[in-house]
N, C-alpha and C positions, 0 to 999 in steps of 0.2 A: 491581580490581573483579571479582567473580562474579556470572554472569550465568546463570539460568536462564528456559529460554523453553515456549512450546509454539505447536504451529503445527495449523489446521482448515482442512477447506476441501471444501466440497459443492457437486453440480452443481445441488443446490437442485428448482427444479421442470421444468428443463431437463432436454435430452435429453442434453448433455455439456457436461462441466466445462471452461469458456474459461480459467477462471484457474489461474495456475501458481504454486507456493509452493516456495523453497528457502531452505537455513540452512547455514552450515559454521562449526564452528568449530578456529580450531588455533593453537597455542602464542601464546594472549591477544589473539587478534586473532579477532570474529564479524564476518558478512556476514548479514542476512537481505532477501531480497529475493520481492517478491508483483508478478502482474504480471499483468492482464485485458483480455483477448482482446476488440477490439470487436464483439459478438454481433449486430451489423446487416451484417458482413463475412464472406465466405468465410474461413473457415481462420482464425478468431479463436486458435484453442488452439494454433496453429502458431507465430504470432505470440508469444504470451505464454511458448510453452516456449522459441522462439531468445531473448527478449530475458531471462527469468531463468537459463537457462544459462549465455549471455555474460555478463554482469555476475556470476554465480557463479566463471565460471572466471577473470577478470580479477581476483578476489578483492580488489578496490581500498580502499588506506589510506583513515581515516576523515580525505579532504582532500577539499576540494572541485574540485582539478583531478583526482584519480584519479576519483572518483565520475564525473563530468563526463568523463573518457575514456572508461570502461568502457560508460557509457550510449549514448556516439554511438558504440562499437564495437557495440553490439546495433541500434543502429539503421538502422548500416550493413548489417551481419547483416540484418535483415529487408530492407531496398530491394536487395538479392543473392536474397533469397529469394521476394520480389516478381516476378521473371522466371522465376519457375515458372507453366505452365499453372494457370489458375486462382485467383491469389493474387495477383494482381495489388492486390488493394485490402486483403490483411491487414495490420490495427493493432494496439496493444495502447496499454495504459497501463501506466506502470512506478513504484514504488515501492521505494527499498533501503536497507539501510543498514548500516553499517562503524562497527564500535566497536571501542578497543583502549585497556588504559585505564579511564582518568574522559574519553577523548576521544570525541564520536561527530561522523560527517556523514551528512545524508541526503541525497536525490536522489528529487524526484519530476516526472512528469510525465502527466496526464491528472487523474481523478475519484479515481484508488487514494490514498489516505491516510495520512499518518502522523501519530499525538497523542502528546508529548512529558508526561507527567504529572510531578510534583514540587511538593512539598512540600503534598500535599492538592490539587491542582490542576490543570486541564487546563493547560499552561504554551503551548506549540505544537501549533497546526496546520495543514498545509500549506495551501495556496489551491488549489482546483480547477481546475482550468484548462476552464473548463466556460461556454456562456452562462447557464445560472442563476445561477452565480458574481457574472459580470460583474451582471450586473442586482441581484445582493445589494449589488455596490461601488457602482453607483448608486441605494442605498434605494428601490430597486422594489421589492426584499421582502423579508423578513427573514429573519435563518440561519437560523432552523426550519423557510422555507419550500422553503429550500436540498433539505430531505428528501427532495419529491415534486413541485418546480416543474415543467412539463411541460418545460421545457426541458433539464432537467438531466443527458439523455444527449448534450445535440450539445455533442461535447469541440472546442475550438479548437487543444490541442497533445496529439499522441498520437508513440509512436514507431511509424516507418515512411513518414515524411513527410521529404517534403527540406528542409522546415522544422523544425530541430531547435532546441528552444527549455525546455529544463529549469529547476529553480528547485533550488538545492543550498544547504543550512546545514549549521552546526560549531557546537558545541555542547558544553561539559563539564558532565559528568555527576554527581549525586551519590549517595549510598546512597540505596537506597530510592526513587530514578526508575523509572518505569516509561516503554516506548515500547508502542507498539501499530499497527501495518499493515494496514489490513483495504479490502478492495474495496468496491465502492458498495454488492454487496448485502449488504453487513454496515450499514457506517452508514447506510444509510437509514434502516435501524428501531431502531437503540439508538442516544438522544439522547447526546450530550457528559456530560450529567450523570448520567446515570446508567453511563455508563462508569466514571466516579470514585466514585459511591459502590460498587460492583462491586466498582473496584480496591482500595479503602481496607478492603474487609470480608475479601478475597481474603485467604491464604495466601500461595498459588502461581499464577503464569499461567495452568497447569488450570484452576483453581477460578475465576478470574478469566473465564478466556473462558467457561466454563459456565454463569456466574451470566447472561453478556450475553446467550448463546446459547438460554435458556431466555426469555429480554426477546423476542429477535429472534421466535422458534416461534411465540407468541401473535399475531403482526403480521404473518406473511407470506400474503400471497394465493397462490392457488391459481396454479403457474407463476412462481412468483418468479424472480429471476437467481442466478447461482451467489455463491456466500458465502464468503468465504477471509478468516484472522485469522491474523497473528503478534502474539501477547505476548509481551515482554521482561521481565523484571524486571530490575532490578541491586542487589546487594548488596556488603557488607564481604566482603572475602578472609578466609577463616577463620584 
């Protein structure tokens, strides 16, 4: 498989950017990992830089017991880093993912997101671990309310909690899948479906995150949250 990607991320209407974004790739094996700082917390971006660090430098096979180590070492990493004056209460939410291969696994935990597209179609996406969430699984209100339900910042599982509780899938890949990583303040304002017609018109990830990112511009209020995207494509080995 060849994989090209592109990676964005802005502090938005904010004074500093909480979210952290990293990618590495080396002899057929990618890691891309997005991770956001809870912005009701001291030291949200401190957060977000230890936990996509660690999980970068753990470079973890696309298995779900590596994924699933690397994340509870960053989480351990942050409750070590939590005994710093004043951090006592830094969070983050984490999202990453390991392909090598047609194999991939992800690993999420908080609001941060991963969409799984193929064959024309949003295929996966992860469950937020969110009480908006909860209240969508009890038809309180529905995914679209998901966007802007007032509730939709108070996250039930974040790293930096001695409750470690992630949700990890495996998954093979085919020509022409696309994945996609982006923080809250990305999907809040580009729907699902217009992700896909985006991705279907797209080239390249460029051109893909551009089209969203011209969607997102028109929709965002004054003071928005910081905004962070990885695009994936995957294609035929030439």
């Amino acid at each position: 498989m060849k994989l090209t990607s592109f990676a964005y991320s802005s502090c938005g209407g904010r004074d500093k950017n909480e979210d952290a974004i990293r990618s590495l790739q080396r002899d057929g094996h990618s890691v891309f990992v997005l991770a956001d700082g809870l912005g009701g917390h001291q030291y949200g971006e401190v957060a977000s830089r230890i936990a996509a660090d660690t999980v970068l430098e753990a470079f973890p096979q696309p298995t779900q017991e590596a994924l699933h180590a690397a994340a509870e070492r960053a989480n351990y990493a942050i409750l070590e880093a939590q005994k710093q004056s004043g951090q006592q209460n830094m969070k983050t939410t984490l999202v990453c993912l390991s392909i090598e291969a047609a194999k991939a696994a992800w690993l999420h935990i908080g609001d941060s997101r991963l969409y799984h597209f193929s064959g024309g179609a949003v295929q996966t996406v992860t469950h937020d671990h969110s009480v908006s969430f909860k209240k969508y699984l009890g038809r309180e209100i529905s995914y679209l309310d998901l966007n802007h339900d007032s509730d939709r910042s108070s996250l039930l599982r974040v790293l930096g909690s001695k409750s470690f509780q992630p949700e990890v899938h495996e998954v093979k890949l085919l020509p022409g899948d696309a994945l996609l990583l982006c923080s809250d303040g990305f999907w809040e304002y580009v729907y699902d479906q217009e992700m896909v017609i985006d991705w279907i018109k797209s080239e390249t990830p460029h051109q893909w995150v551009t089209y969203m990112l011209l969607r997102l511009m028109e929709r965002i209020p004054p003071h928005n949250d910081n905004c962070s995207v990885i695009a994936v494509s995957v294609g035929e080995e030439p």
